[in-house]
C-alpha positions in Angstrom: 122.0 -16.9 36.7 121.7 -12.9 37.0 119.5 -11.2 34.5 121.0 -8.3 32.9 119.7 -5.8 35.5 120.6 -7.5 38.7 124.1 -7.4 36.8 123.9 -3.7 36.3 123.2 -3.1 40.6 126.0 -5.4 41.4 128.4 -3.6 38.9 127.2 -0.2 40.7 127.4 -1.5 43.7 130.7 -2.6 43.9 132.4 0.3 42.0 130.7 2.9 44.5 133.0 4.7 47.1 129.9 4.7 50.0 127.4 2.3 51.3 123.5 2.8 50.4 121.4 1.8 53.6 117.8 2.0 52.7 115.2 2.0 55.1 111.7 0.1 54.0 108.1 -0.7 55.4 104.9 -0.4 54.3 103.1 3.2 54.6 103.0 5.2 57.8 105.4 2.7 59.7 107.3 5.9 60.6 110.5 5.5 58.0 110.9 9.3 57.7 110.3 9.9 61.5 113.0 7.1 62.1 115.5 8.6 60.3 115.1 12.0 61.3 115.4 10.5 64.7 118.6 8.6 63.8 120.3 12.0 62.1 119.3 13.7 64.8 117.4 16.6 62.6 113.9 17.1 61.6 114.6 17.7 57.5 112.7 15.0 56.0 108.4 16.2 56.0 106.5 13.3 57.5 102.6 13.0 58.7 99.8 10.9 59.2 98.5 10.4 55.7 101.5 8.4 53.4 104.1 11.6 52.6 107.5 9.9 51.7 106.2 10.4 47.8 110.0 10.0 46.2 113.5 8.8 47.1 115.0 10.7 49.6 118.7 10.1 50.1 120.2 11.4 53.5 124.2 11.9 53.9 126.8 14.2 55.6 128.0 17.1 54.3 129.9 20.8 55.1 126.3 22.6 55.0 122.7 21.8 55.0 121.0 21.7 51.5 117.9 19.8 50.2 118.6 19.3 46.2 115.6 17.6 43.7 117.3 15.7 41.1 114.8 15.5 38.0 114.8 12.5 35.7 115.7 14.9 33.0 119.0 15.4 34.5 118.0 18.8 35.5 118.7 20.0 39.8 116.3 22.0 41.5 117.9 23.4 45.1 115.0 23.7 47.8 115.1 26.5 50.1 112.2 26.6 52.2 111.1 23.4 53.6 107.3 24.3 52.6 108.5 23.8 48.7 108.9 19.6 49.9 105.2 19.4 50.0 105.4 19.6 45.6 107.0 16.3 46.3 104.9 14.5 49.2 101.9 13.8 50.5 98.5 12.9 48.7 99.1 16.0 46.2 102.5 14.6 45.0 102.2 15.7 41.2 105.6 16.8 40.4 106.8 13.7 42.6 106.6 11.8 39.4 109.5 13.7 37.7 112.3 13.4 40.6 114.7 10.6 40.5 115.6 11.3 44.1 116.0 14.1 46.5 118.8 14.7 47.9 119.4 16.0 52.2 122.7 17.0 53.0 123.2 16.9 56.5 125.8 19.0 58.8 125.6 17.8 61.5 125.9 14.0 60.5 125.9 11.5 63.2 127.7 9.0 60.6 130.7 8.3 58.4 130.2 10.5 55.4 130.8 7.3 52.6 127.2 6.3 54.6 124.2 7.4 52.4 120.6 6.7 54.2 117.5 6.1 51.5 114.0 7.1 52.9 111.3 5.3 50.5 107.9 5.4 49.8 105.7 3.0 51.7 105.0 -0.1 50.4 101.5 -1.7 50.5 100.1 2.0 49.3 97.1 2.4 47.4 99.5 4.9 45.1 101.2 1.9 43.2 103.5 4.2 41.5 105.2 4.9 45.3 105.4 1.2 45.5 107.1 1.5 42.6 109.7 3.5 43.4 110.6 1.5 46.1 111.1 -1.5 44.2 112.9 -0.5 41.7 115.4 1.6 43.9 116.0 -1.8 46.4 118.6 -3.2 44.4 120.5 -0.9 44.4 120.8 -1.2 48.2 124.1 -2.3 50.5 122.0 -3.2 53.6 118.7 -2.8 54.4 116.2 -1.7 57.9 113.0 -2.9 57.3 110.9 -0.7 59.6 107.8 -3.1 61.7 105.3 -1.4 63.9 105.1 -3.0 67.2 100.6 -2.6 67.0 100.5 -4.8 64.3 102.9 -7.1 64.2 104.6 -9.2 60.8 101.6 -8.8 58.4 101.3 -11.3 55.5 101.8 -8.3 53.2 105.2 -7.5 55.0 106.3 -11.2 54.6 105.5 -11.2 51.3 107.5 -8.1 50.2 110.6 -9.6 52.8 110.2 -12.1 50.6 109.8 -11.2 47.3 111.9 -7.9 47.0 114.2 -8.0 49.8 115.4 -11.8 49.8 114.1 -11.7 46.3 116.9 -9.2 45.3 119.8 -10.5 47.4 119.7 -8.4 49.7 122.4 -9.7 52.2 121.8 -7.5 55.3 118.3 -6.8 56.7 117.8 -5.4 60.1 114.9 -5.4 61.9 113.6 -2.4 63.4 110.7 -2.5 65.8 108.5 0.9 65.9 105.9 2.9 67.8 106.9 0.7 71.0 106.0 3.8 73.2 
């Protein structure tokens, strides 16, 4: 039996024209670095304290652009890459009033109908990141859940595989393997 909610993703998810691929961990397991890595551009901020503060949703596009779409329905287009840091970090006040932002990407590496989700961290002293993670996986076609290779599956990690990954029928989880080198 679905509760209301899960109803609502499924609904969404199968009148959609794309594919959401969102990529999880907990904090500092190099999500952002990842995907900038798979793009092949350094657009999304990342650094060694937890800085992924919102969603960030990566797809292809005609021209580059970085839009924050408030909760209040209101659009805020980012020029300069320094404005990001209103949204990241450990100072992330106004992170609390974006429902995503958004990187269009030109080059894309992908099929345009693919849209990549950068998350917060999970496992974060900032609950309200963890949050926003959790209550954006449902919405989710596939999933990478990001591991570091110097600390390998941590009982925190299986628990959040298995309470909001398998826990949301999430069909397609890849494994990902980090900071190797």
């Amino acid at each position: 039996n679905l509760t209301s909610k899960e109803l609502k993703a499924l609904r969404e998810r199968l009148t959609r024209d794309h594919s959401l691929i969102t990529v999880v961990g907990e904090f500092n397991r190099g999500k952002s670095s990842f995907l900038n890595s798979l793009i092949g551009q350094k657009i999304i901020p990342v650094g060694v304290t937890p800085t992924t503060a919102t969603i960030n949703i990566v797809h292809g596009s005609d021209v580059n652009s970085i839009v924050a779409h408030r909760k209040d329905g209101s659009k805020q287009r980012i020029v300069d890459l320094q404005d990001l840091t209103h949204f990241s970090g450990p100072n992330n006040e106004d992170a609390v009033n974006i429902k995503y932002l958004e990187f269009a990407v030109q080059p894309f590496p992908f099929n345009n109908s693919l849209l990549f989700v950068d998350t917060p961290g999970v496992n974060d002293i900032n609950e309200q990141r963890e949050e926003v993670t959790y209550g954006f996986i449902p919405n989710s076609d596939a999933t990478i859940f990001l591991l570091s290779a110097d600390t390998p599956l941590k009982k925190t990690e299986l628990d959040f595989l298995k309470d909001h990954l398998i826990g949301n029928s999430i069909e397609r989880i890849f494994f990902v393997v980090n900071k190797i080198d």
